[in-house]
C-alpha positions as CSV (number, residue, x, y, z in Angstrom):
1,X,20.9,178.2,-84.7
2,X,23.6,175.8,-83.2
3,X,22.3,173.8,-80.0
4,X,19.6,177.0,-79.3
5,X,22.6,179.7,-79.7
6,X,22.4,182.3,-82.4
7,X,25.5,180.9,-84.0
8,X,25.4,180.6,-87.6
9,X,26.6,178.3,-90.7
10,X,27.8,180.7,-93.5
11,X,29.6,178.7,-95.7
12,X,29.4,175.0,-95.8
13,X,31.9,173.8,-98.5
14,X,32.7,170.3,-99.4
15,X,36.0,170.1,-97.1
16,X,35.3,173.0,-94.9
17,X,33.0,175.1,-93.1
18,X,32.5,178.5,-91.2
19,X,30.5,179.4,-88.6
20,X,29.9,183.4,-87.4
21,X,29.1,183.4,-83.7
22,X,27.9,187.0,-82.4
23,X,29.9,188.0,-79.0
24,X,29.1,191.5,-78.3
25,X,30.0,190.7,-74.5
26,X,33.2,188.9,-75.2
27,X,33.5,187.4,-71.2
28,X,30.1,186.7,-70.6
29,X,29.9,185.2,-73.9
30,X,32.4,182.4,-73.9
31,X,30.7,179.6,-72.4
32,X,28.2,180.0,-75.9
33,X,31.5,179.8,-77.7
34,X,32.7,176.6,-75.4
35,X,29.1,175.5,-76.2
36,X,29.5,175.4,-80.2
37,X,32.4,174.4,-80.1
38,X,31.9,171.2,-78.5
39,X,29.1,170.8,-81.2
40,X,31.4,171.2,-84.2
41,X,33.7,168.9,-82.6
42,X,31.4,166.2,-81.9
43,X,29.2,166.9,-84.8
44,X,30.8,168.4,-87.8
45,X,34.4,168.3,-87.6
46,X,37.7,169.7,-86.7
47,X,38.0,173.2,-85.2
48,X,40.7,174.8,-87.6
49,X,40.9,178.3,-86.1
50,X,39.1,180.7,-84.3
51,X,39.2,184.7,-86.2
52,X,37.7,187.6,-83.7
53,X,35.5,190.0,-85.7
54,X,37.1,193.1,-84.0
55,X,34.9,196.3,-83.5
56,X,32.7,198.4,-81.8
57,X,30.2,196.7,-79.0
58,X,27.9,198.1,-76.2
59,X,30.8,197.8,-73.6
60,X,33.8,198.4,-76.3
61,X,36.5,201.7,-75.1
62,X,37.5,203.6,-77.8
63,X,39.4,200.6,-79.1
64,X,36.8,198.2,-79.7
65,X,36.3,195.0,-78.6
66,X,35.3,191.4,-79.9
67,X,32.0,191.9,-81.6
68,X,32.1,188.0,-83.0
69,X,34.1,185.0,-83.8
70,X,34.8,183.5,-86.7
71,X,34.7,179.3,-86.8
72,X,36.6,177.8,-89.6
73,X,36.7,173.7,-89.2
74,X,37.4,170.8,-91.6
75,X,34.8,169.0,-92.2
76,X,34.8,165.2,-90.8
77,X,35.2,162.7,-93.5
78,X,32.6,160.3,-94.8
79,X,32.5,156.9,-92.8
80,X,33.4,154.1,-95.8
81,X,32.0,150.6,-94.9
């Protein structure tokens, strides 16, 4: 969990990171993306890019809709003294 959202680190390599965020109502759902986000920035480092999980949700049409995102971000450097 990231900042009480159900936003998840998957992979956390030595340079970079990725986070899955579920969105299964894309709209109503952005300000939790805003929200982690803004704790990657601050916290872990630079927001690379952003990949939609594309697929079926409860308010997809028949072509789907933005089940989840995809964070990728580099991670901040050490601080050297």
């Amino acid at each position: 969990m990231i900042e009480g959202i159900e936003a998840y680190i998957k992979y956390d390599g030595k340079d970079f990171g990725i986070i899955y965020l579920k969105t299964p109502f894309f709209t109503d759902d952005l300000p939790r993306l805003g929200r982690v986000l803004d704790y990657v920035n601050e916290s872990l480092g630079e927001v690379i890019c952003i990949v939609p999980n594309l697929g079926f949700t409860p308010t997809a049409t028949s072509a789907g809709a933005v089940k989840g995102c995809v964070i990728i971000y580099r991670k901040k450097k050490a601080q050297q003294s």
